[in-house]
C-alpha positions in Angstrom: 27.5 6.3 -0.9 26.6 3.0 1.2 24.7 5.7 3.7 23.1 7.3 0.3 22.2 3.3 -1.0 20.2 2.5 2.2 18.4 5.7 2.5 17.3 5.0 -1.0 16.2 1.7 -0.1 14.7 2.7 3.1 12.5 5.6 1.3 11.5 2.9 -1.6 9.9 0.0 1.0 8.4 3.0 3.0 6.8 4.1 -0.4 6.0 0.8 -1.2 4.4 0.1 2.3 2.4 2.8 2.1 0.9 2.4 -1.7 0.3 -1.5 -0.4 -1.6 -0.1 2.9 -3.8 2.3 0.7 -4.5 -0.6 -2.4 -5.3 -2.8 0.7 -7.9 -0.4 2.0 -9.2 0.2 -1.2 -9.6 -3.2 -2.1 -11.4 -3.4 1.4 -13.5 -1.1 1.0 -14.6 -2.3 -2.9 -15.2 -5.5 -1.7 -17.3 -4.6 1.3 -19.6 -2.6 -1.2 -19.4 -5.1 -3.5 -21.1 -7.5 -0.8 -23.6 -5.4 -0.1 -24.5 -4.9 -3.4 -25.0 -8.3 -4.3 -27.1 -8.1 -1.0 
């Protein structure tokens, strides 16, 4: 079950890496329009 645990925990910060990676680029991106906007 320790094997099982990590896996878990493994998948969960690679899931959580990767929804942090795409808010990150979409925050990017909205905030590079958004300065161009105001432009």
């Amino acid at each position: 079950w320790a094997i099982q645990m990590y896996n878990t925990n493994i998948m969960m910060l690679t899931a959580f890496i990767l929804v942090s990676v795409l808010a990150l680029g979409l925050a990017y991106e909205w905030l590079q329009k958004g300065l161009e906007w105001t432009e």
